[in-house]
N, C-alpha and C positions, 0 to 999 in steps of 0.2 A: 709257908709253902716250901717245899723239897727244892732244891736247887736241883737247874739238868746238869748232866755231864759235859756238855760242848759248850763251849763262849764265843766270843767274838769270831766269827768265820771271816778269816781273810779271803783275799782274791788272789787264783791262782790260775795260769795257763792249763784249761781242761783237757783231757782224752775224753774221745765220747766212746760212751758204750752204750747199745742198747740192751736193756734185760725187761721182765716182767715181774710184775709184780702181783703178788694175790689180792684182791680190792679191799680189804680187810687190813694188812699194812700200809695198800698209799693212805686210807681214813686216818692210820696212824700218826704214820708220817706228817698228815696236813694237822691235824692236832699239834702234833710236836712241833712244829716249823708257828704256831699262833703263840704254843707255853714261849718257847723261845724270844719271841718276838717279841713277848710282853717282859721278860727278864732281861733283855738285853736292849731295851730301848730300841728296837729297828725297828724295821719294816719287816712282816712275812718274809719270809726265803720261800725261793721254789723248794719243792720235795727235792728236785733234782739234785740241789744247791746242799741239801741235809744229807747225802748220802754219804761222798765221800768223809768229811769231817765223823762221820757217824763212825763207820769201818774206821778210820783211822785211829780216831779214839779207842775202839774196841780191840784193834791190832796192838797200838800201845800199851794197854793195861792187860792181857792177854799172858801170864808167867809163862805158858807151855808153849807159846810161840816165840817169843824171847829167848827162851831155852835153845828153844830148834833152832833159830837163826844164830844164836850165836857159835853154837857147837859148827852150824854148818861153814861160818866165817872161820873158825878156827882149824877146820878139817882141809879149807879152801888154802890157807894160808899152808901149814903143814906141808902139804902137797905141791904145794908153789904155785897153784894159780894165781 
């Protein structure tokens, strides 16, 4: 079986945001949140619970956005912000 991309989800002090989603992604989501569950020994996670970790991972691995931030760190710094 493929290994997923996320592991152990820690606990973390949440922002709530509300968005929507298309019914076709949360099916996903609940799928992925059961693969999960069964590779990581837990319990289901809410969808809710899958989102952030999800973006995170995908910001992290992300070269074009890494790029962007850091240039934009660097321009920050330059400038004396």
């Amino acid at each position: 079986m493929a290994r997923l991309r996320l592991g152990v989800i820690e606990s973390d002090k949440p922002v709530k945001l509300a968005i929507e989603l298309p019914a076709s992604i949360h099916r996903d989501l609940v799928a992925y949140a059961e693969a999960h569950a069964r590779e990581t020994s837990q319990h289901p996670l809410e969808v809710s619970k899958l989102i952030a970790p999800m973006l995170e991972r995908f910001m992290a691995t992300d070269r074009g956005f890494a790029r962007t931030r850091r240039e934009m760190r660097e321009s920050n710094k330059s400038s004396g912000a």
